[in-house]
gemmi code that builds the backbone of each chain (N, CA, C; Angstrom):
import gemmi

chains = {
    "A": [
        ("UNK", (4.282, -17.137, 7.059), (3.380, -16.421, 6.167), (4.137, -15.578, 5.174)),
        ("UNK", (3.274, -14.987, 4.347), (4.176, -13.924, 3.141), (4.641, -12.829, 4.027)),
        ("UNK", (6.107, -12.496, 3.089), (6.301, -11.137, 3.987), (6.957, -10.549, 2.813)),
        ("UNK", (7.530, -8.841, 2.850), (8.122, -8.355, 2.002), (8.913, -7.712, 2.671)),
        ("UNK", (10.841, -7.651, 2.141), (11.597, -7.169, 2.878), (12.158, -6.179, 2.042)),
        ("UNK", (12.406, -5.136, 2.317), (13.157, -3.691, 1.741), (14.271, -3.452, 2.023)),
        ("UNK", (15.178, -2.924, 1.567), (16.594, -1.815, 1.934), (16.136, -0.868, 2.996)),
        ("UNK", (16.359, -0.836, 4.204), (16.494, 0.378, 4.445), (16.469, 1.353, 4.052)),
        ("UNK", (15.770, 2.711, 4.559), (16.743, 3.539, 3.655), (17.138, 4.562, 4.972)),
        ("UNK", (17.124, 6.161, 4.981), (16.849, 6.606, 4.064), (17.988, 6.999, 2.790)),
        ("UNK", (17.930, 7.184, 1.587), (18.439, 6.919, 0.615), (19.077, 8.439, 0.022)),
        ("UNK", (20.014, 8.844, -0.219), (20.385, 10.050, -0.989), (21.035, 9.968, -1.937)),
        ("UNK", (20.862, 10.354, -3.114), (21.578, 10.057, -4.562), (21.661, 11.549, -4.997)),
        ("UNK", (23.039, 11.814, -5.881), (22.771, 12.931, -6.838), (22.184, 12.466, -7.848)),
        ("UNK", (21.556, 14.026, -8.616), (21.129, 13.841, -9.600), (21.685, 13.339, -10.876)),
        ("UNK", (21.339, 12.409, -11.728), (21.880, 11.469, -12.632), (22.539, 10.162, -12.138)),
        ("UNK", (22.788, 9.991, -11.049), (23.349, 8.738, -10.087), (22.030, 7.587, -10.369)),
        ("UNK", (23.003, 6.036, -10.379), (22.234, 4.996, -10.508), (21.377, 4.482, -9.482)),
        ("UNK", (20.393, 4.463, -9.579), (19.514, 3.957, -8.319), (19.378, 2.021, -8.543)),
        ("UNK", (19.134, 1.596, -7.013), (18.661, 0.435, -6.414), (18.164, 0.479, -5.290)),
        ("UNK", (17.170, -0.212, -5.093), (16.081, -0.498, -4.275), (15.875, -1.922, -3.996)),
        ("UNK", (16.613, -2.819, -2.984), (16.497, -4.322, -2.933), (15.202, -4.392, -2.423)),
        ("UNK", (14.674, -5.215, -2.601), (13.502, -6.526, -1.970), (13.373, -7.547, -2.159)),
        ("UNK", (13.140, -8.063, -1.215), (12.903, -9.760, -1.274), (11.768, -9.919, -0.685)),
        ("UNK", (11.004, -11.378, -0.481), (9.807, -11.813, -0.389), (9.845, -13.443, -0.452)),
        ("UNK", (9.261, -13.372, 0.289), (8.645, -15.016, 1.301), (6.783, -15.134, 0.869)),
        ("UNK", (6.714, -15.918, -0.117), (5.409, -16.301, -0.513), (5.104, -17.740, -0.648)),
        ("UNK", (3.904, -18.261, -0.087), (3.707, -19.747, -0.361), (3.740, -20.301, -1.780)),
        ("UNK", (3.059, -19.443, -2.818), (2.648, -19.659, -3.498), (3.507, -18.789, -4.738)),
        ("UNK", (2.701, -18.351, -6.335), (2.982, -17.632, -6.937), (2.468, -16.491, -7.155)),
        ("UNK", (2.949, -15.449, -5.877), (2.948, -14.038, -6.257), (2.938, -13.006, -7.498)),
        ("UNK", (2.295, -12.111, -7.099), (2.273, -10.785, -8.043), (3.103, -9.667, -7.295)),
        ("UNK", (3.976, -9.320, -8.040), (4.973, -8.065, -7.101), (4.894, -6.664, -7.304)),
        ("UNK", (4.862, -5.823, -7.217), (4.305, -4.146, -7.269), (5.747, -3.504, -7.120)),
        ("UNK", (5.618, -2.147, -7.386), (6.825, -1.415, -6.659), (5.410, -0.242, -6.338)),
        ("UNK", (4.685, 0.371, -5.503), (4.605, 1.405, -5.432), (5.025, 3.063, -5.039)),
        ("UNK", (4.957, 4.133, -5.344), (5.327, 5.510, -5.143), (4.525, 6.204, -4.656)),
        ("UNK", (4.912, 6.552, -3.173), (4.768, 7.528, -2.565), (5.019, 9.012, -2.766)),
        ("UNK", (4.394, 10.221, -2.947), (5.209, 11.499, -2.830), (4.487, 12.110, -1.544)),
        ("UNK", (5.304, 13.269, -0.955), (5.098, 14.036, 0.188), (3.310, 14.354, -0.053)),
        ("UNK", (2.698, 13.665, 1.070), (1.741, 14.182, 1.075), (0.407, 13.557, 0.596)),
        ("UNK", (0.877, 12.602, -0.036), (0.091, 11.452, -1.061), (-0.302, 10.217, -0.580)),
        ("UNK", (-1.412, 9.877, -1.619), (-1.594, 8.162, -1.336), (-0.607, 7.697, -2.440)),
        ("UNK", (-0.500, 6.436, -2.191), (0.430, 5.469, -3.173), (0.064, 5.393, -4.529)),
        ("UNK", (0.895, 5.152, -5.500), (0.301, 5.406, -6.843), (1.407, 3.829, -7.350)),
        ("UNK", (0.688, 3.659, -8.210), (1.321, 1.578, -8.635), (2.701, 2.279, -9.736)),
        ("UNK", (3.901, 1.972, -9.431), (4.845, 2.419, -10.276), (4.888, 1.176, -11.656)),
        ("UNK", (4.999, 0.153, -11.369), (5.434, -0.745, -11.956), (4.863, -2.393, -11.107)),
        ("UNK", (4.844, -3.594, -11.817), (4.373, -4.833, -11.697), (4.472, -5.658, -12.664)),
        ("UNK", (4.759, -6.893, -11.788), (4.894, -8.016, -12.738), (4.421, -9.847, -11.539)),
        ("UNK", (4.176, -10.162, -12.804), (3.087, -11.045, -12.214), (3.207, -12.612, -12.237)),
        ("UNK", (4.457, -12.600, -13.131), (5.364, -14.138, -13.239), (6.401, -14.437, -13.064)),
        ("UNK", (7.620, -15.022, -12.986), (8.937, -15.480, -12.964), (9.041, -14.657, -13.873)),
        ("UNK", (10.766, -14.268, -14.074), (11.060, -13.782, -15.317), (10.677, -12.356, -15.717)),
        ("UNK", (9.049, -11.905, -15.615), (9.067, -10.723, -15.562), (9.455, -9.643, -15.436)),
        ("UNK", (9.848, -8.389, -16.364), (10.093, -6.693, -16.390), (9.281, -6.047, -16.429)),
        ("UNK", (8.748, -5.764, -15.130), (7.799, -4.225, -15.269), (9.142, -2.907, -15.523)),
        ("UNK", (8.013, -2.487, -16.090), (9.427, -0.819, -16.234), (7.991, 0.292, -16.888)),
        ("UNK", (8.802, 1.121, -15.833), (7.361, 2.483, -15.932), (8.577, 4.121, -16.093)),
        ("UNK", (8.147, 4.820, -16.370), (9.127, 5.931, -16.241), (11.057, 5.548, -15.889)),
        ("UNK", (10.970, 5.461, -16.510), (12.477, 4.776, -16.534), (12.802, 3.942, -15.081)),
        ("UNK", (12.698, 3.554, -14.493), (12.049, 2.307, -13.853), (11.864, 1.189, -14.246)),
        ("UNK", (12.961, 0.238, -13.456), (12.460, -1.295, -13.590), (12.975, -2.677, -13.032)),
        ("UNK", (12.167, -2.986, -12.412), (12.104, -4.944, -12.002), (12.108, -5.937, -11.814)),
        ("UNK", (12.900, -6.680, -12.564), (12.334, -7.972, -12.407), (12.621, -8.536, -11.484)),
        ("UNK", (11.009, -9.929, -12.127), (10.625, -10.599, -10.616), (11.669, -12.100, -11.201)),
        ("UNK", (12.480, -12.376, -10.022), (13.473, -13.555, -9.815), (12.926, -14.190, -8.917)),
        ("UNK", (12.098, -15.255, -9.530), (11.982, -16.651, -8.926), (13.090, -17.491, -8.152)),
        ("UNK", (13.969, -17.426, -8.459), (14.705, -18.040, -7.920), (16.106, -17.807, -6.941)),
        ("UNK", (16.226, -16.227, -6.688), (16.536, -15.088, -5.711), (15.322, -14.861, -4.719)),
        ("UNK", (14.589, -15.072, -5.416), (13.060, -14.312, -4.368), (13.042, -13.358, -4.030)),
        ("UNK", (13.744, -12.383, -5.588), (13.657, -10.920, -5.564), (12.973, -9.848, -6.615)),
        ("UNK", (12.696, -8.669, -6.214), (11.921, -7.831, -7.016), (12.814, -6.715, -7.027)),
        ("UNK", (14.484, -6.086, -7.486), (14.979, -5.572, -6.939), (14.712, -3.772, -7.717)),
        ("UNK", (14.547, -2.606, -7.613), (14.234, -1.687, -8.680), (15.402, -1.187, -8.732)),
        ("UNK", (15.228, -0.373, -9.965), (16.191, 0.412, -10.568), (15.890, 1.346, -11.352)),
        ("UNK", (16.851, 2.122, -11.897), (16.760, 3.116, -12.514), (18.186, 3.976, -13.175)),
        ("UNK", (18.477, 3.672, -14.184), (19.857, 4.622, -14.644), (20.148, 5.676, -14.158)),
        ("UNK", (19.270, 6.670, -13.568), (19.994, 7.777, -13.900), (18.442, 9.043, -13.251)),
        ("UNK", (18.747, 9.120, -12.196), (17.253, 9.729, -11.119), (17.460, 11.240, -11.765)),
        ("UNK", (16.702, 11.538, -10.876), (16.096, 12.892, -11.254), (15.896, 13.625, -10.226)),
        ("UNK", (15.518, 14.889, -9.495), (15.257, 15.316, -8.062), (13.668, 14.988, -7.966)),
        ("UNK", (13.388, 15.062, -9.263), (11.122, 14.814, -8.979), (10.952, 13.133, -8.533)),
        ("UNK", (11.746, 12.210, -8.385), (12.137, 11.117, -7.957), (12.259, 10.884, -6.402)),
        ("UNK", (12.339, 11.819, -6.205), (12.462, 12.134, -4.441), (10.678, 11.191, -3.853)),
        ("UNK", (11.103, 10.441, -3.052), (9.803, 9.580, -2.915), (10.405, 8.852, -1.557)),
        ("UNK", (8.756, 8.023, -1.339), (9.396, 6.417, -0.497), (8.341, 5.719, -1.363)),
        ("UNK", (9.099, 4.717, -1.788), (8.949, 3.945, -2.639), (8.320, 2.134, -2.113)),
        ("UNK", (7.895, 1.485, -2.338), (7.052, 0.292, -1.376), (7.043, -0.663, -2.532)),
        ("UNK", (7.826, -1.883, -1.907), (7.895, -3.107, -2.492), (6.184, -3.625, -1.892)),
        ("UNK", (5.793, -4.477, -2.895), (4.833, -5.286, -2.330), (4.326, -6.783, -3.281)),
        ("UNK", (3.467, -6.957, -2.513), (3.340, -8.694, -3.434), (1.790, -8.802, -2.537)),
        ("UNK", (0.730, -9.612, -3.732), (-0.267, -9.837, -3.459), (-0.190, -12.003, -4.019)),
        ("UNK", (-0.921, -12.198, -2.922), (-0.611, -13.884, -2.972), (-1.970, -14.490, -3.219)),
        ("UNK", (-2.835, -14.701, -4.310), (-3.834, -15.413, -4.135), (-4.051, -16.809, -3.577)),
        ("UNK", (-2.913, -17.397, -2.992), (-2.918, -19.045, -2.051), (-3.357, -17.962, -0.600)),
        ("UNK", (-3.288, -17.326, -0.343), (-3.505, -16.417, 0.851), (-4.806, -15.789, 0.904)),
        ("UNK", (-5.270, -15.347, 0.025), (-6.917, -15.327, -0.137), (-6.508, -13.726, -0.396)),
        ("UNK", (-5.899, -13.275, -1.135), (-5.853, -11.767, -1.835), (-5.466, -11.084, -1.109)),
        ("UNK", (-4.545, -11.235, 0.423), (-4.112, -10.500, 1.159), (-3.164, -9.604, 0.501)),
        ("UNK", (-2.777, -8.499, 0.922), (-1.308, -7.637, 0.125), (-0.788, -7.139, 1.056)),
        ("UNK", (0.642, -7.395, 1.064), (1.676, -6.928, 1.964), (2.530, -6.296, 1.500)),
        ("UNK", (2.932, -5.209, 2.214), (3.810, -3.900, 1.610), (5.181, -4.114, 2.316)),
        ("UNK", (6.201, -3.957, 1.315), (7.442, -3.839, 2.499), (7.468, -2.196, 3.717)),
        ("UNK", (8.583, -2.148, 4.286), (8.252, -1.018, 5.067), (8.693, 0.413, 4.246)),
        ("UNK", (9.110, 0.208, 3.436), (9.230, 1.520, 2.342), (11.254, 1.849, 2.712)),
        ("UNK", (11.390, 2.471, 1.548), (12.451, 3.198, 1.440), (12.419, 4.933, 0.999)),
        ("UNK", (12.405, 5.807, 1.767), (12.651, 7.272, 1.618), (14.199, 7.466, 0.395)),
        ("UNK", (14.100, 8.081, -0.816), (14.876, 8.333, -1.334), (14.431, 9.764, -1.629)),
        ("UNK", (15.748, 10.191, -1.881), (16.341, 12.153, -1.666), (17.107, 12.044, -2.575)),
        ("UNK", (16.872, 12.620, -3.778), (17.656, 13.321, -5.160), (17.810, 14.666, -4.982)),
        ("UNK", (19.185, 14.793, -4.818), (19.560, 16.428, -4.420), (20.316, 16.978, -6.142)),
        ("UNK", (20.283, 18.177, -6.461), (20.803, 18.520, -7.587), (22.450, 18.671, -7.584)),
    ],
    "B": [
        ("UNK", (-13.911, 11.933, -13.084), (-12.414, 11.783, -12.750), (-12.387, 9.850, -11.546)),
        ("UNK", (-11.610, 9.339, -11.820), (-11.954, 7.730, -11.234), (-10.865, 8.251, -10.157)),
        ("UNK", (-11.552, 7.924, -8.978), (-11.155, 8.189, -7.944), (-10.975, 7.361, -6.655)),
        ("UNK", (-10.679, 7.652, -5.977), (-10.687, 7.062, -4.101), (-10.964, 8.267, -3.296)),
        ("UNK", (-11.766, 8.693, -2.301), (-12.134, 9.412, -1.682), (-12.125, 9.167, -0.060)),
        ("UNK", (-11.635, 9.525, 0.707), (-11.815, 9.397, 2.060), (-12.398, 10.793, 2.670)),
        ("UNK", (-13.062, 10.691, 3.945), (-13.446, 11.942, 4.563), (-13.408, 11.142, 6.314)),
        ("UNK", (-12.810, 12.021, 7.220), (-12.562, 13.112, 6.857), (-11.226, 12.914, 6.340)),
        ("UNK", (-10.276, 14.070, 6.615), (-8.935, 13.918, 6.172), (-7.536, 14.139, 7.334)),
        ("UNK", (-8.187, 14.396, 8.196), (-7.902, 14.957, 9.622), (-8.553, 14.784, 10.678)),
        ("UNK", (-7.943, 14.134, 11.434), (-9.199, 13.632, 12.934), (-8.628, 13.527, 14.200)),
        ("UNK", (-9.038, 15.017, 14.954), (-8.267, 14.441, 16.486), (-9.621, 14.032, 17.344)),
        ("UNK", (-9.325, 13.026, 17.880), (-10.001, 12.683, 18.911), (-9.605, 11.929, 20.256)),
        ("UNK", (-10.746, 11.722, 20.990), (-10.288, 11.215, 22.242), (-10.820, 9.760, 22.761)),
        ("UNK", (-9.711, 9.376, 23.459), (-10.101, 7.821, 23.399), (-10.960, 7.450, 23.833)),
        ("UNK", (-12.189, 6.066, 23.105), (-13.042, 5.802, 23.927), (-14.567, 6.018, 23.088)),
        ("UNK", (-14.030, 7.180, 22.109), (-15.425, 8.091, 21.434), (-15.037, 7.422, 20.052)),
        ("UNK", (-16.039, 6.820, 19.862), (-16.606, 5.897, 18.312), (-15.905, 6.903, 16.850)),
        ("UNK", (-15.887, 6.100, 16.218), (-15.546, 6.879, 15.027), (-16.086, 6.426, 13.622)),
        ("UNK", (-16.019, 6.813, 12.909), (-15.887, 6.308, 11.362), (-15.403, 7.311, 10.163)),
        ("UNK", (-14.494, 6.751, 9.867), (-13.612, 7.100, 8.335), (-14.495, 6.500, 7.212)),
        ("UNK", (-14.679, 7.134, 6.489), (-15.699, 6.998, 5.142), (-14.678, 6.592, 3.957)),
        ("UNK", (-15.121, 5.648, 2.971), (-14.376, 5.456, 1.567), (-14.976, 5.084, 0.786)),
        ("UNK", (-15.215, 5.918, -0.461), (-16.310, 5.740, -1.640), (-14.891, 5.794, -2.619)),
        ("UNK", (-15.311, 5.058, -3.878), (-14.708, 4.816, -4.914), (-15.386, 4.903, -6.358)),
        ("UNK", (-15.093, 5.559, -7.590), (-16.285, 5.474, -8.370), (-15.692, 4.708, -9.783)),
        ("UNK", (-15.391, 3.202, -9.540), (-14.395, 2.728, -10.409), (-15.301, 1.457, -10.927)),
        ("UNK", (-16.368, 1.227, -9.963), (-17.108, -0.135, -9.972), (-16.136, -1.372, -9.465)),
        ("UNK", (-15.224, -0.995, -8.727), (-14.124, -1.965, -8.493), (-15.012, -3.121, -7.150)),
        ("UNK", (-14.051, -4.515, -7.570), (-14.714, -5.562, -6.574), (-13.778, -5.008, -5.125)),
        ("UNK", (-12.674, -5.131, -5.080), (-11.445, -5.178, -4.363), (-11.829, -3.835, -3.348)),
        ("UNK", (-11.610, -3.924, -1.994), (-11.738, -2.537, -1.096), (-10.734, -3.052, -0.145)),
        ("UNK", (-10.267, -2.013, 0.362), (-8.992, -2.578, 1.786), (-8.993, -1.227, 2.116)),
        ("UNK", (-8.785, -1.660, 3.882), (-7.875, -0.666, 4.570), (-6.717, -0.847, 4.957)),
        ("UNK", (-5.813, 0.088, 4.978), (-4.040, 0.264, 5.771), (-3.913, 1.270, 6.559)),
        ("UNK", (-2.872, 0.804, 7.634), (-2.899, 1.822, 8.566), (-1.076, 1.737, 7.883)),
        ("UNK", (-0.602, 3.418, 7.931), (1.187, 3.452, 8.278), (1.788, 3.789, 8.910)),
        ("UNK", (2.344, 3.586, 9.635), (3.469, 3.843, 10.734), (4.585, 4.437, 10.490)),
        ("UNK", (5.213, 4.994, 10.817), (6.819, 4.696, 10.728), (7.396, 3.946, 10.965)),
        ("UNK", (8.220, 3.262, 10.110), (9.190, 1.857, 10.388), (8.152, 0.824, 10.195)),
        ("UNK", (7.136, 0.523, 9.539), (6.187, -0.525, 9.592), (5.417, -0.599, 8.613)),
        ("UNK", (5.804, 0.181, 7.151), (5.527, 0.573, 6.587), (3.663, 0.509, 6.678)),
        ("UNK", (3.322, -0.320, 5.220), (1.622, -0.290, 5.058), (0.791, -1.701, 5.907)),
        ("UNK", (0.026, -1.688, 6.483), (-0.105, -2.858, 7.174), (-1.781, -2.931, 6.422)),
        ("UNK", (-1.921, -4.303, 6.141), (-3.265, -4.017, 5.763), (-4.081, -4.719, 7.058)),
        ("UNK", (-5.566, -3.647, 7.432), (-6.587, -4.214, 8.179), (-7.726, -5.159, 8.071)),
        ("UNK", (-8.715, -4.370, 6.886), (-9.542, -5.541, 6.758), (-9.312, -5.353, 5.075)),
        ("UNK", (-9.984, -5.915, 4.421), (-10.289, -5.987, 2.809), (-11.902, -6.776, 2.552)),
        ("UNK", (-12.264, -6.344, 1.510), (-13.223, -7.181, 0.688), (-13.418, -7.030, -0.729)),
        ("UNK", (-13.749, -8.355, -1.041), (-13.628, -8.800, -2.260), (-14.872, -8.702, -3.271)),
        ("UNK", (-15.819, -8.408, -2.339), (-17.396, -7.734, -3.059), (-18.015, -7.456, -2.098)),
        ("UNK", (-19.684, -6.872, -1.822), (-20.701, -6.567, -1.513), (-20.990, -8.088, -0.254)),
        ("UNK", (-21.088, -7.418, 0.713), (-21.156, -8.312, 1.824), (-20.032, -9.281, 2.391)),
        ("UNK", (-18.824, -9.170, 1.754), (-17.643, -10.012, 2.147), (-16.491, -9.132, 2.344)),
        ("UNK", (-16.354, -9.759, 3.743), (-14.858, -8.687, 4.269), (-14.475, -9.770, 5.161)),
        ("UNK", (-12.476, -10.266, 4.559), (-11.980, -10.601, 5.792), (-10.714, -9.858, 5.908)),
        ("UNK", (-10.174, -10.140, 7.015), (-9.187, -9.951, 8.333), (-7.926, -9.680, 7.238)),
        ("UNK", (-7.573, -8.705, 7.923), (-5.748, -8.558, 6.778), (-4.886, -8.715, 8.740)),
        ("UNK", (-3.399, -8.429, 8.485), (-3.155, -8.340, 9.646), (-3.038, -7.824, 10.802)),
        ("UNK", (-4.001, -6.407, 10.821), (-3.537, -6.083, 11.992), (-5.707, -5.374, 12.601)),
        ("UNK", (-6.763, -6.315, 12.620), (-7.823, -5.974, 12.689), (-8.530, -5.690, 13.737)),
        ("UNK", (-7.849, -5.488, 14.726), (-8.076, -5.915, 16.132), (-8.569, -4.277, 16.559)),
        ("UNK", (-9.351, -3.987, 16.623), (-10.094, -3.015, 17.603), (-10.605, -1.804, 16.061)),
        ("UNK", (-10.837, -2.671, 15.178), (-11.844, -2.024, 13.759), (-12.756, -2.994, 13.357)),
        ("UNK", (-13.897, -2.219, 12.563), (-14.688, -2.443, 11.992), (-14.831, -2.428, 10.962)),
        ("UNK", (-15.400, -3.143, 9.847), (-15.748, -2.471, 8.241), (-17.155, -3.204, 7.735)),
        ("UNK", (-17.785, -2.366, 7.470), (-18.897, -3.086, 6.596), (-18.737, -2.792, 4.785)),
        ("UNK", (-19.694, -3.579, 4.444), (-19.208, -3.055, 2.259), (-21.019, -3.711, 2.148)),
        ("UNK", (-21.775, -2.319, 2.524), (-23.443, -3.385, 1.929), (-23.906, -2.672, 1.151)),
        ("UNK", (-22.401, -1.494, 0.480), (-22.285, -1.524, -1.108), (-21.220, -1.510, -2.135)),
        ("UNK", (-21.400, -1.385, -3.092), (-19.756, -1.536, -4.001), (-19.058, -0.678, -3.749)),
        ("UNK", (-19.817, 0.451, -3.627), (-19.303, 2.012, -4.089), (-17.973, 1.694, -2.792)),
        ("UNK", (-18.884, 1.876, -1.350), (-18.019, 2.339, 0.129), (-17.670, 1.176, 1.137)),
        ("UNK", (-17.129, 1.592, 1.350), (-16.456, 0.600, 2.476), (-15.377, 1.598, 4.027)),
        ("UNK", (-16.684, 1.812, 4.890), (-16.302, 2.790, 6.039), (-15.665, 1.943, 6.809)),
        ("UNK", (-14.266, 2.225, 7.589), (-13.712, 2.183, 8.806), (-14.234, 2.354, 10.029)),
        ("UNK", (-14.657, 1.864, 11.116), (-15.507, 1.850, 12.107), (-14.120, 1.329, 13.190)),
        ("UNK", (-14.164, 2.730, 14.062), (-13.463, 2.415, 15.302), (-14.012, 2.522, 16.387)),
        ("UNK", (-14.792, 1.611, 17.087), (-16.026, 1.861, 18.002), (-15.150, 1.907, 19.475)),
        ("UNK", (-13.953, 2.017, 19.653), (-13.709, 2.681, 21.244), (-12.148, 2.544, 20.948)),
        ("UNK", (-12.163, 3.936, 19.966), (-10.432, 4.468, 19.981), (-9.420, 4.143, 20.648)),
        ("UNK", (-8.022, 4.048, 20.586), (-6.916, 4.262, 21.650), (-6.005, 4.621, 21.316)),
        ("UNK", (-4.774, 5.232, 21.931), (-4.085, 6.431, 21.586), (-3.215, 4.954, 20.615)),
        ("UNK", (-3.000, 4.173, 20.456), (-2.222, 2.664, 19.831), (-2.591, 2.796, 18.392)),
        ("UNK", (-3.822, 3.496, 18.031), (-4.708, 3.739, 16.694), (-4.408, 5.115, 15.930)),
        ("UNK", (-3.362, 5.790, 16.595), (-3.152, 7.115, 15.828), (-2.053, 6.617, 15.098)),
        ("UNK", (-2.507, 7.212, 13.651), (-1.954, 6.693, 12.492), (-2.308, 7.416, 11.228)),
        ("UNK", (-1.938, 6.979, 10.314), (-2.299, 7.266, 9.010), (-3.059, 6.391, 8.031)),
        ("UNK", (-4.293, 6.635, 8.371), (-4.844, 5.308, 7.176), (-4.986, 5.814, 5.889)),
        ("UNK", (-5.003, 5.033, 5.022), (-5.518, 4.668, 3.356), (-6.436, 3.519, 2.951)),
        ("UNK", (-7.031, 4.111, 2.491), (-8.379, 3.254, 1.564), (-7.988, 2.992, -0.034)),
        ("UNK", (-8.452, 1.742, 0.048), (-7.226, 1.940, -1.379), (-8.663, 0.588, -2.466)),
        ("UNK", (-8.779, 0.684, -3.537), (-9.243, -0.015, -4.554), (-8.704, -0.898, -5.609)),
        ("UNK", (-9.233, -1.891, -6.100), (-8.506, -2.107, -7.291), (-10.138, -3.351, -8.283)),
        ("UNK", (-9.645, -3.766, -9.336), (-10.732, -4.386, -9.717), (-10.918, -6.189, -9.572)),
        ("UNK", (-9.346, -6.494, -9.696), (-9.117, -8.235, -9.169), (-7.302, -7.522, -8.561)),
        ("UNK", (-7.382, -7.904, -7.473), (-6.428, -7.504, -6.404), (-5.335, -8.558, -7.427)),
        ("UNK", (-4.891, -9.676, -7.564), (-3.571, -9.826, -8.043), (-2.718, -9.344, -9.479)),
        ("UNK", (-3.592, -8.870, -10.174), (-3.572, -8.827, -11.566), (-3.452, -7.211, -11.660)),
        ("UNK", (-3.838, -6.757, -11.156), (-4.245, -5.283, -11.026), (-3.874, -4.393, -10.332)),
        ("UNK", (-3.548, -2.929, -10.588), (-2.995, -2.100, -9.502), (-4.066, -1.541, -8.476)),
        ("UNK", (-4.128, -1.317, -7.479), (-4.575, -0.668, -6.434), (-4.687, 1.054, -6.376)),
        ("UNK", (-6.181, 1.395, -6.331), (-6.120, 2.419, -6.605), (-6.103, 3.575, -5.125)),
        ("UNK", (-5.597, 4.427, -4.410), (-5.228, 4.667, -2.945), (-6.197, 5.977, -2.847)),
        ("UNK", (-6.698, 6.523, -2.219), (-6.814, 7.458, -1.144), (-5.888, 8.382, -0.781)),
        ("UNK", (-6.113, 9.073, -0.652), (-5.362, 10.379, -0.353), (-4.778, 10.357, 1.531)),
        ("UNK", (-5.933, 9.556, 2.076), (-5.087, 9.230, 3.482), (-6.062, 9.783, 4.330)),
        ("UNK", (-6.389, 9.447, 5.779), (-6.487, 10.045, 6.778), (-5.595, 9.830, 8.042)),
        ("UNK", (-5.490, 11.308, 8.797), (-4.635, 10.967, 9.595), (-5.333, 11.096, 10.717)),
        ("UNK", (-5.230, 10.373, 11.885), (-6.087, 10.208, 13.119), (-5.105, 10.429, 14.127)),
        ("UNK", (-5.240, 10.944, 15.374), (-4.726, 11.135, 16.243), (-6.066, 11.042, 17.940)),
        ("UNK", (-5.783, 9.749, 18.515), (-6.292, 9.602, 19.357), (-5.657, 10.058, 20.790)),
        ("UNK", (-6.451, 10.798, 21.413), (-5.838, 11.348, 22.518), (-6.020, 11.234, 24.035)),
    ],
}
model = gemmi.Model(1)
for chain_id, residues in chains.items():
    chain = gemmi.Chain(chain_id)
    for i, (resn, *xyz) in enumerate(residues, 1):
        res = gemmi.Residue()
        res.name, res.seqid = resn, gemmi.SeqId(i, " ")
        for name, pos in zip(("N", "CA", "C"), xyz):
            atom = gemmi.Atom()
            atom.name, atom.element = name, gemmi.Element(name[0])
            atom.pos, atom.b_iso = gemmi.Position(*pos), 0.0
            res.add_atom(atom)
        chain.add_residue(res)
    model.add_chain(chain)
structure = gemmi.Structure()
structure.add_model(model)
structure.setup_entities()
């Protein structure tokens, strides 16, 4: 079945340090991939998505692409910030699956100044 | 303000004694789901539906309920708790689940005792 796999984390970067966030994903079909953001305390909020091969979502300096042919969604970011401090959730919705959505298990990242 | 709403937001209870978590949305959205999160397991989805009278199975549905016999809500029904069910759920929306972001809930956290 579909699944979505994450980095571990938990994650600590200084501030201005390059961020990555791997994921990969096992889909029958042709997926839609998400990154969502968590903050302390919150429901999930959609950071970024993309919905074809080839695709760059990029949201707040943030961004994506979806590799068809890695079978990856990997994120990034130049250069974090401490308000960046999150756990962050790969995910992919599969319509051959009947609209199910599966979240990876998240990555905790910590931007210290 | 377009929202996701859950009530309550906090729930201890004891095993055995019925429950229901409430989720109204005021988006006109088709798309409704529940997730429970864990630690280490990240978002798991339970049930979902795709309109007014249709709800199926996400993966983990086994000792919940959901009805949708309207657009607006779609309540969580745990008709004989167990301490296996303390968790963190989210109710989450969107308007066509692949295309579209998911709109979340603020969360409830349950603790069965």
């Amino acid at each position: 079945g579909d699944s979505v796999t994450q980095m571990e984390g938990p994650v600590t970067l200084s501030e201005e340090a390059f961020l990555t966030i791997n994921c990969t994903y096992t889909a029958t079909g042709y997926p839609s991939l998400f990154w969502y953001v968590q903050y302390p305390g919150e429901g999930l909020q959609l950071l970024l998505k993309a919905t074809k091969a080839d695709d760059k979502g990029s949201n707040k300096g943030f961004e994506a692409t979806y590799r068809k042919e890695t079978t990856s969604f990997h994120l990034e970011k130049g250069s974090v910030q401490v308000s960046d401090s999150a756990v962050y959730f790969c995910a992919l919705s599969d319509a051959n699956t009947g609209n199910q959505f599966y979240f990876g298990t998240g990555t905790s990242l910590t931007v210290i100044p | 303000e377009a929202q996701v709403t859950q009530n309550p937001r906090y729930l201890i209870t004891v095993t055995g004694k019925k429950l229901t978590v409430t989720c109204s949305q005021n988006m006109n959205h088709e798309y409704m789901s529940w997730y429970r999160q864990d630690p280490g397991l990240g978002l798991r989805q339970i049930y979902y539906s795709m309109n007014v009278e249709v709800t199926d199975k996400g993966d983990v549905p086994e000792g919940y309920k959901v009805s949708r016999k309207e657009k607006r809500n779609f309540p969580l029904i745990l008709e004989s708790p167990s301490p296996n069910q303390t968790s963190l759920y989210f109710c989450a929306s969107s308007l066509l689940v692949t295309l579209n972001e998911q709109y979340f809930g603020p969360g409830t956290r349950l603790t069965v005792t």
